[in-house]
C-alpha positions in Angstrom: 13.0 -97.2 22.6 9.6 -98.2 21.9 7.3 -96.3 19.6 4.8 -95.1 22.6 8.0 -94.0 24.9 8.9 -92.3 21.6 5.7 -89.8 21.5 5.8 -89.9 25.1 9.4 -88.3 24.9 7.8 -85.5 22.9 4.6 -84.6 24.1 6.7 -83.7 27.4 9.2 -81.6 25.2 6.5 -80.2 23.8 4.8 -79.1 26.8 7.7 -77.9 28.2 8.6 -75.3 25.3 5.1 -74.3 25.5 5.5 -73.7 29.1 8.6 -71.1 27.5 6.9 -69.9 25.0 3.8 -68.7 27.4 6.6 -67.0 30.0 8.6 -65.5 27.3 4.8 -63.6 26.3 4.3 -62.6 29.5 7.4 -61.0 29.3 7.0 -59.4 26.6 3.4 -58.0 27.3 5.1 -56.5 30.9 7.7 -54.7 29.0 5.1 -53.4 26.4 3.0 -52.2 29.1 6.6 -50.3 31.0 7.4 -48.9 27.3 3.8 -47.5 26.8 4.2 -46.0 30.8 7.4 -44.3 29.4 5.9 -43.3 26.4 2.8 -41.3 28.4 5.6 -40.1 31.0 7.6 -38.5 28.0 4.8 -37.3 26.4 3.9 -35.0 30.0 7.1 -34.4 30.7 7.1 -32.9 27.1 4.2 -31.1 27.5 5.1 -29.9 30.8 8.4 -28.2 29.1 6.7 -26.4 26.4 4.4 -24.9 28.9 7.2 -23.9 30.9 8.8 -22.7 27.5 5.8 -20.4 26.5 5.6 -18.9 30.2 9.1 -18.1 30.2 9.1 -16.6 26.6 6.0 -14.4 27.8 7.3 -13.4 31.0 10.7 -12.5 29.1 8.0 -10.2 25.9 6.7 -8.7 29.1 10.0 -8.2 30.6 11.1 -6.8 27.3 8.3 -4.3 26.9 8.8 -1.2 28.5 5.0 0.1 29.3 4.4 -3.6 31.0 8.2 -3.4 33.6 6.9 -2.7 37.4 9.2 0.4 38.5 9.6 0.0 42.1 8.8 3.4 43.8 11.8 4.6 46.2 9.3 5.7 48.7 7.7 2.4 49.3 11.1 0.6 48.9 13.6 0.7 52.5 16.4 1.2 50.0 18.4 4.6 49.7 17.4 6.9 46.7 20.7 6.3 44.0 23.2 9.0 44.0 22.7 10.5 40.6 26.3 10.6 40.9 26.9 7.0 41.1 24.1 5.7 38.4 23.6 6.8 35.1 20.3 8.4 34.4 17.9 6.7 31.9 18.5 8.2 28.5 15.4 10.2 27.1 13.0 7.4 25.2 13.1 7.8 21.6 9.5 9.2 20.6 7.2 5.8 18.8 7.4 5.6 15.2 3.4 6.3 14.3 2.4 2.7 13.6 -0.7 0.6 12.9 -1.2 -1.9 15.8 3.0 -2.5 15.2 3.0 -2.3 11.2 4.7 0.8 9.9 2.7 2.8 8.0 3.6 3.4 4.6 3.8 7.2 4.0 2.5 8.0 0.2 4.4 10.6 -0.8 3.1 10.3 -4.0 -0.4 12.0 -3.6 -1.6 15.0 -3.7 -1.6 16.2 -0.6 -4.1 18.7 1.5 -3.8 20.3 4.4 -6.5 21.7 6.7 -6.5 23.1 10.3 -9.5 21.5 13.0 -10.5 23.8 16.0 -12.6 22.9 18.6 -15.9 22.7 18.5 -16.9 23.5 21.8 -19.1 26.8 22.3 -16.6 27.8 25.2 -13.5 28.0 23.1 -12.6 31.4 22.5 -9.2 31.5 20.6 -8.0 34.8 21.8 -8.4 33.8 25.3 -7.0 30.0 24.4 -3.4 29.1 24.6 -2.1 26.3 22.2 -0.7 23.9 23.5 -0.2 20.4 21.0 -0.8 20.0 17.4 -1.7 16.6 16.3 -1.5 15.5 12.8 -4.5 13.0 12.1 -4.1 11.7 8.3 -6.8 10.5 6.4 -6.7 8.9 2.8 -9.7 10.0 0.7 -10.4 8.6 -2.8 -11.9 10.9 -5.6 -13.0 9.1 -8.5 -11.8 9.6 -11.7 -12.2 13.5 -12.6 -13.5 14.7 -15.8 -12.2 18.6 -16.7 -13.8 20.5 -19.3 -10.9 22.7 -20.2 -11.6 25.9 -21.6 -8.9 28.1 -23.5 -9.6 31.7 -24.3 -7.7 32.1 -27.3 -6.9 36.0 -27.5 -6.5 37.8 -30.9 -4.7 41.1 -31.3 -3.8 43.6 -34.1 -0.8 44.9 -34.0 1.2 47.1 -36.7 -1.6 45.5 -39.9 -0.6 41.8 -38.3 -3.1 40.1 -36.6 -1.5 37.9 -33.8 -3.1 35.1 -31.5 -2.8 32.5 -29.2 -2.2 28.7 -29.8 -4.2 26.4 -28.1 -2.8 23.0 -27.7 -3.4 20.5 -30.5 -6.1 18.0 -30.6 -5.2 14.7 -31.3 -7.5 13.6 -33.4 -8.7 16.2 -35.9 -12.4 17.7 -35.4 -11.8 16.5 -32.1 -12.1 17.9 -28.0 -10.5 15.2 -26.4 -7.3 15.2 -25.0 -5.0 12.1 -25.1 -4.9 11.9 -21.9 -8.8 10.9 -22.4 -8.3 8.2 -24.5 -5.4 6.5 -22.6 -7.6 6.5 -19.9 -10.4 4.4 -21.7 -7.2 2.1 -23.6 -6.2 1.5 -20.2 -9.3 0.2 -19.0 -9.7 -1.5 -22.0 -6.8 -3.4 -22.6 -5.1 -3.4 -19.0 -7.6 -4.0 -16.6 -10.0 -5.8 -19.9 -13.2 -3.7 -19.3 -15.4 -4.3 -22.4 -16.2 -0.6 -24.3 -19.9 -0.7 -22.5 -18.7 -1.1 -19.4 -16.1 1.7 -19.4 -19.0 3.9 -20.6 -21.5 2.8 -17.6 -18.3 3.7 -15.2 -17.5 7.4 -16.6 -21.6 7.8 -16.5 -21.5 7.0 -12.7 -18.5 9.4 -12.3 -20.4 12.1 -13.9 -19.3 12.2 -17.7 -21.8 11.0 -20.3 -20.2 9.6 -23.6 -21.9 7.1 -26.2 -20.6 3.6 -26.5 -19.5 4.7 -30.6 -17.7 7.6 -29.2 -15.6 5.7 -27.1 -15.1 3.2 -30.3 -14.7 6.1 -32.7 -12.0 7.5 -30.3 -9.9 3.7 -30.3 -10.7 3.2 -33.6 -9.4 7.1 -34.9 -6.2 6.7 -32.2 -5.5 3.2 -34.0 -4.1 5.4 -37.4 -2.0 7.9 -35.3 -0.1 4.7 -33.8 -0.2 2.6 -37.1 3.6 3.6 -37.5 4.5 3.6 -34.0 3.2 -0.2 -34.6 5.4 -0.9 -37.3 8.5 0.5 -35.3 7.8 -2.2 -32.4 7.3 -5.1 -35.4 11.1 -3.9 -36.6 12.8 -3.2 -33.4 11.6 -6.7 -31.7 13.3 -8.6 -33.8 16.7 -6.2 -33.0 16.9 -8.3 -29.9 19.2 -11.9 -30.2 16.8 -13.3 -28.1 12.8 -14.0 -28.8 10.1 -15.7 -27.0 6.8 -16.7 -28.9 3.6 -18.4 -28.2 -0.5 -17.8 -30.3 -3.5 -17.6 -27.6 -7.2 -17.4 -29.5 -10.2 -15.1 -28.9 -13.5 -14.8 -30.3 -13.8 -12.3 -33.1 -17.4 -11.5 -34.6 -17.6 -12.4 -38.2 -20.6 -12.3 -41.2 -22.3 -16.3 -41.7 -25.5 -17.3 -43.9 -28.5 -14.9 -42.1 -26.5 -12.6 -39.9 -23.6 -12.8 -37.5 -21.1 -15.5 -35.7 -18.1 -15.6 -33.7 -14.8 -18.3 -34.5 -11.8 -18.7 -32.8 -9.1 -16.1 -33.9 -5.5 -16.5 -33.2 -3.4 -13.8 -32.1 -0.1 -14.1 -31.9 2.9 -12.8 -29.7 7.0 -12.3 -30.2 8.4 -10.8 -27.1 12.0 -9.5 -26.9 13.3 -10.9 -24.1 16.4 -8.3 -23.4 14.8 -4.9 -24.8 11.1 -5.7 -23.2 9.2 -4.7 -26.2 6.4 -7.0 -26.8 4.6 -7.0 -30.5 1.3 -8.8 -30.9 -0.1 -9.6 -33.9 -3.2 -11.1 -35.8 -4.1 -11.9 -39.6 -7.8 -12.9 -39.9 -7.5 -15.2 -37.1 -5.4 -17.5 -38.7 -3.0 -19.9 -37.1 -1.3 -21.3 -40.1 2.3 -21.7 -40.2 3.3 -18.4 -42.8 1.8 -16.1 -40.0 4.9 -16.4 -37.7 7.1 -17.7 -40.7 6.7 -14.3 -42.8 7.2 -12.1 -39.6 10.4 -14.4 -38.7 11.7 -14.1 -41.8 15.2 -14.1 -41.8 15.7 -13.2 -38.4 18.7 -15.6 -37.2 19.1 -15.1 -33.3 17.2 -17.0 -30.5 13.9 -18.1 -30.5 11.7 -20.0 -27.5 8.6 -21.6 -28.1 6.7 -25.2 -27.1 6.5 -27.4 -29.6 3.9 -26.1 -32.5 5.1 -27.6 -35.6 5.5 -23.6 -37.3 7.7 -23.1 -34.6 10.3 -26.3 -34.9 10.6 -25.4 -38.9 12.6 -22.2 -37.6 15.4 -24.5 -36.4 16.7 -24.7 -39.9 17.7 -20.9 -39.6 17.9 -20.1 -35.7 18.7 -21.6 -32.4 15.4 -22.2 -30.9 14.9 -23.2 -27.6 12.2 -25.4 -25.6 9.5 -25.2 -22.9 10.7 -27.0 -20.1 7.2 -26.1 -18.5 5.5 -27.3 -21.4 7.7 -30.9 -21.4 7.2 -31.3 -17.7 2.8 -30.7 -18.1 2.9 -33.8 -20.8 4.1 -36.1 -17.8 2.2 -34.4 -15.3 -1.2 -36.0 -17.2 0.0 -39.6 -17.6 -0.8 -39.4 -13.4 0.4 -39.8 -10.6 0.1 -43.4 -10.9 2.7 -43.5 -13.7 5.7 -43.7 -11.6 8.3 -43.6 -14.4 6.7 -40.5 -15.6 6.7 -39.0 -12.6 10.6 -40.0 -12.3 11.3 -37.9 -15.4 9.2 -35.2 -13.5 11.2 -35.2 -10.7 14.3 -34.7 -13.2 13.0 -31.9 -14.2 12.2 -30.5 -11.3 16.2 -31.2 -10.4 17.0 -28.6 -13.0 14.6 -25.8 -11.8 16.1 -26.5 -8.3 19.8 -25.7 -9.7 19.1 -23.3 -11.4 17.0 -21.7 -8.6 20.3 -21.4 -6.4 21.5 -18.3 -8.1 19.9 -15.5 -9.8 21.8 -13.0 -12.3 22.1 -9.9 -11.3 22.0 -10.6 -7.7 25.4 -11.1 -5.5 27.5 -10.0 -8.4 26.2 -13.3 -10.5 27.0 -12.8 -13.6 25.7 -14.2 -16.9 29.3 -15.8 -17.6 29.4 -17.5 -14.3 25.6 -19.0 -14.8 26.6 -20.5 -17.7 29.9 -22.2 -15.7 27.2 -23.6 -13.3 25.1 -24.9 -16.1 27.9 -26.6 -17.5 28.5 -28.1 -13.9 25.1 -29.2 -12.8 22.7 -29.7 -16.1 25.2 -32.9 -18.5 25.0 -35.4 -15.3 20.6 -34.6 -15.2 20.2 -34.5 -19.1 22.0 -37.9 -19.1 19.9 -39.4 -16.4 16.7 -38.1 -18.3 17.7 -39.6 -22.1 18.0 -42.8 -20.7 15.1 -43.1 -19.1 13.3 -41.7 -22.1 15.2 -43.7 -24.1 13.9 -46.8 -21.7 10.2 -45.5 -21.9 10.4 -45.7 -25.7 11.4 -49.1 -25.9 8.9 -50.2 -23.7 6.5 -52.9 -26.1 3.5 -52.3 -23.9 3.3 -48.3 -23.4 0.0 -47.8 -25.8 0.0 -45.8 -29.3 -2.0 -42.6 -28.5 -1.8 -42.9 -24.2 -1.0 -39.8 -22.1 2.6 -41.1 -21.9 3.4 -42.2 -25.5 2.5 -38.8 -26.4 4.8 -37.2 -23.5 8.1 -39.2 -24.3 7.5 -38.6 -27.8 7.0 -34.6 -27.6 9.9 -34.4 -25.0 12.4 -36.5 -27.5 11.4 -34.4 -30.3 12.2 -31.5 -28.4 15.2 -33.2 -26.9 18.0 -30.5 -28.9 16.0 -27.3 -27.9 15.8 -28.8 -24.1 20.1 -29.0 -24.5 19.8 -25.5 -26.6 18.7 -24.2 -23.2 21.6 -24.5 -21.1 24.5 -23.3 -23.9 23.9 -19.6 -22.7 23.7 -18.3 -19.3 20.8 -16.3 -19.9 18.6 -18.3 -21.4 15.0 -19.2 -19.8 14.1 -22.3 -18.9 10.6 -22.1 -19.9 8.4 -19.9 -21.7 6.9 -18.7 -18.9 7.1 -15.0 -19.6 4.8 -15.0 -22.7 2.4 -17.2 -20.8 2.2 -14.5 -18.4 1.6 -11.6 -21.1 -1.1 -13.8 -22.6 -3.4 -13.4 -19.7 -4.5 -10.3 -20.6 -5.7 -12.2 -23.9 -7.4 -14.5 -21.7 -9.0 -11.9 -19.2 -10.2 -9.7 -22.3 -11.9 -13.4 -23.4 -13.6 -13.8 -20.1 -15.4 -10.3 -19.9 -15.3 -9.1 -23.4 -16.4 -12.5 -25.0 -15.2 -11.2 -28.4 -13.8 -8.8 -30.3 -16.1 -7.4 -32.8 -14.7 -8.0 -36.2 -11.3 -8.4 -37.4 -10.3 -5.1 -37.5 -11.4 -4.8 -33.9 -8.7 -7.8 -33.2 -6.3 -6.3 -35.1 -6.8 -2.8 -33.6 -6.2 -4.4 -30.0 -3.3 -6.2 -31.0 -1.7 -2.9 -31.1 -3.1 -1.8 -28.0 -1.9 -5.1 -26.6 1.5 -4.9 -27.5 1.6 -1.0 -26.4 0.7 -2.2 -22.9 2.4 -5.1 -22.5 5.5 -3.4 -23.3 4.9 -0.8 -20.8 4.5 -3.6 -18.2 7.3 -5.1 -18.9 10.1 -2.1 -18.7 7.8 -1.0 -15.7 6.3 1.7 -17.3 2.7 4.1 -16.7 0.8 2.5 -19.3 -1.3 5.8 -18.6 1.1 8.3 -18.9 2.9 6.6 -21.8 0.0 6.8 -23.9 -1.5 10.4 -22.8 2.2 11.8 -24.2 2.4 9.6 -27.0 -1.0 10.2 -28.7 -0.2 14.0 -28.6 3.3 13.2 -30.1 2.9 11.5 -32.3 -0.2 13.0 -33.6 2.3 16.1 -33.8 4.3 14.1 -36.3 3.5 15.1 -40.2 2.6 12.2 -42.4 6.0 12.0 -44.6 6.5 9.5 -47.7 8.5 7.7 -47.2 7.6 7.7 -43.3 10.6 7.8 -41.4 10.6 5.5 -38.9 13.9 5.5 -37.0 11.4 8.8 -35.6 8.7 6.1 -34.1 11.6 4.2 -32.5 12.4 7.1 -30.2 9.2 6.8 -28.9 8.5 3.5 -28.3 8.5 2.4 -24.8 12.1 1.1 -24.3 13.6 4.5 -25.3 10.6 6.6 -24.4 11.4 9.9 -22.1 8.2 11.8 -21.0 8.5 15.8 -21.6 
């Protein structure tokens, strides 16, 4: 064939397939155009079932609720009257539980409670002439604020047979004294529960009609601090009678003496918290954070301790098992982004353990600490492994920077790695520190309103306080009532040498019994 015949040939074919090609698009557009018609068919059809759905699900409330069913009177209906014989009568209703708007209201058993008859008011009622027919009983809830009481004891001396005989009063407290301890657990409460700085407490008893000075309510903190200076010592010893501790520092400004008057500084206060007895013990030694602080308290203690990463706390794994923060590990990855997607990988890891773990709780079901640690031993090797190698990975990686968000990370979590496995080789162990975290927010809150404590001794003063109250929150205890029976106790106590102080033990929170 010739050349021109050639390209002939082809523009024909050519023509031809594009003939095709347009059909087969036409095509396609017509079925697009009967898929989108289905598609907005569906979509009314849909819409048309829910509304359907919701009128048959309110016709069926309605149907269910017995002040909205339509009895049919007999009278108007052409039907026979039932034989009582033949249909069983309607049981009597059961009277409504009082409710608010269909919440039940919860009864408050606990308060004092008043009662008080209302008559009418009408100038026709005559109650001789009246016959009673209802009582209604309309509660009301009525706050008092707090109430001061000046108690007054009339102490009665007699004579009797050349003896001379009187009453006792109960004692004070505090000697030279007329408050109660009842009166200064209420202002340690404010103070170190609910973190109302000293003036403010003052300003709120003034508004509820008791006037104090803002030293008397520091004298009386200050004064209480002695009575409870060997209760304190009791809750340094018996922490450390638990096999397993939890530990963490949080700061606060303290007020100290610099060239031409006064400054504040960061103090550090720290915390040991016995995980299975719930005594917490707080303590602080001229704001410093060096390493013999917690070291000399430690001492030779040899159980369990959990802590993030400080460098004080990893020199205790010479001595004791100490175990991670899995919360603390997981934050370090959490700030390399979420554009970091191997970091995030590990994150999701950990995140795999919580999730595990999260399926049972001890205590609940009949799970026991013995079985948790047969389902750690399932479930936490195969997501260990999984996150070594990628650390391991990460590590080796010749670009990750000196100093960047995830150098640091990989680095803290493989330094950490043995703690992280110390973790799951008891069934009770926490994952995380979590607890103390959550006890030093009342550091925190006391930082945000109070600002600072006033001088060391003030710091050291609340660290008592502190670990009073935290203890009591922990074991679930009336921080109040706790303190208003222990000040009077323990006041009662005679100053022995050497003190004996098995006696403070009894009373500190985990074996406390009010009178």
């Amino acid at each position: 064939m010739k050349k021109d015949e050639i390209i002939s040939m082809l523009q024909q074919q050519i023509a031809f397939l594009q003939q095709q090609l347009g059909d087969a698009n036409r095509k396609v557009d017509e079925l697009l155009r009967k898929v989108s018609s289905l598609e907005d068919l569906l979509v009314q059809k849909n819409a048309e079932e829910q509304k359907q759905h919701n009128i048959i699900k309110g016709l069926t409330k309605i149907q269910q609720n017995r002040s909205e069913k339509q009895t049919p009177s007999v009278a108007a209906s052409n039907e026979p009257a039932p034989n009582s014989n033949d249909v069983q009568a309607d049981p009597e209703p059961k009277p409504r539980e009082k409710t608010n708007y269909g919440a039940r209201r919860k009864e408050h058993y606990e308060v004092e409670i008043e009662e008080e008859d209302v008559y009418p008011t009408d100038a026709r009622f005559d109650e001789m002439k009246a016959r009673l027919i209802d009582t209604r009983d309309v509660v009301r809830y009525i706050l008092v604020p707090m109430r001061f009481i000046k108690k007054i004891y009339h102490v009665h001396v007699y004579t009797q047979d050349g003896s001379i005989m009187e009453g006792r009063a109960p004692l004070a407290p505090l000697q030279g004294s007329n408050y109660d301890g009842s009166f200064i657990a209420g202002i340690a409460q404010l103070r170190y529960i609910y973190s109302m700085p000293v003036e403010r407490i003052v300003k709120y008893f003034a508004e509820n009609g008791f006037d104090m000075d803002k030293g008397t309510a520091h004298g009386l903190l200050r004064k209480t601090e002695a009575i409870f200076e060997n209760l304190y010592k009791a809750m340094g010893q018996a922490v450390k009678e638990d096999d397993y501790l939890a530990g963490d520092e949080t700061y606060h400004r303290v007020l100290v003496k610099v060239p031409g008057g006064k400054g504040s500084k960061k103090g550090y206060i720290w915390v040991v918290t016995a995980i299975h007895t719930g005594l917490v013990y707080y303590f602080y030694h001229d704001g410093s954070r060096g390493q013999d602080v917690i070291l000399n308290y430690i001492g030779d203690y040899g159980g369990t301790f959990q802590s993030d990463g400080f460098a004080p706390y990893r020199k205790m794994a010479a001595q004791l098992t100490r175990l991670s923060c899995l919360q603390h590990v997981k934050r370090k990855f959490l700030d390399c982004g979420d554009d970091d997607e191997e970091a995030q990988a590990i994150v999701r890891l950990i995140n795999e353990l919580y999730q595990m773990e999260h399926q049972h709780k001890i205590g609940t079901d009949g799970w026991t600490t013995e079985k948790n640690l047969r389902w750690r031993r399932k479930y936490a090797p195969g997501i260990l492994k999984k996150i070594r190698r990628k650390l391991d990975q990460m590590a080796a990686d010749p670009e990750m920077l000196p100093k960047s968000d995830r150098h640091n990370a990989v680095n803290y979590m493989i330094n950490e790695w043995e703690a992280i496995e110390n973790i799951f080789t008891r069934g009770d162990y926490n994952l995380d520190n979590n607890l103390v975290e959550r006890l030093n927010r009342y550091i925190s809150l006391s930082r945000r309103n109070s600002l600072f404590f006033g001088s060391h001794k003030g710091a050291e003063r609340a660290a008592i306080y502190y670990s009073l109250a935290c203890s009591c929150r922990l074991l679930g205890i009336n921080f109040f009532e706790y303190i208003s029976d222990i000040i009077n106790r323990a006041a009662a106590i005679p100053p022995k040498k050497p003190v004996d102080i098995q006696k403070y033990r009894e009373l500190l929170p985990d074996r406390w019994k009010a009178l």
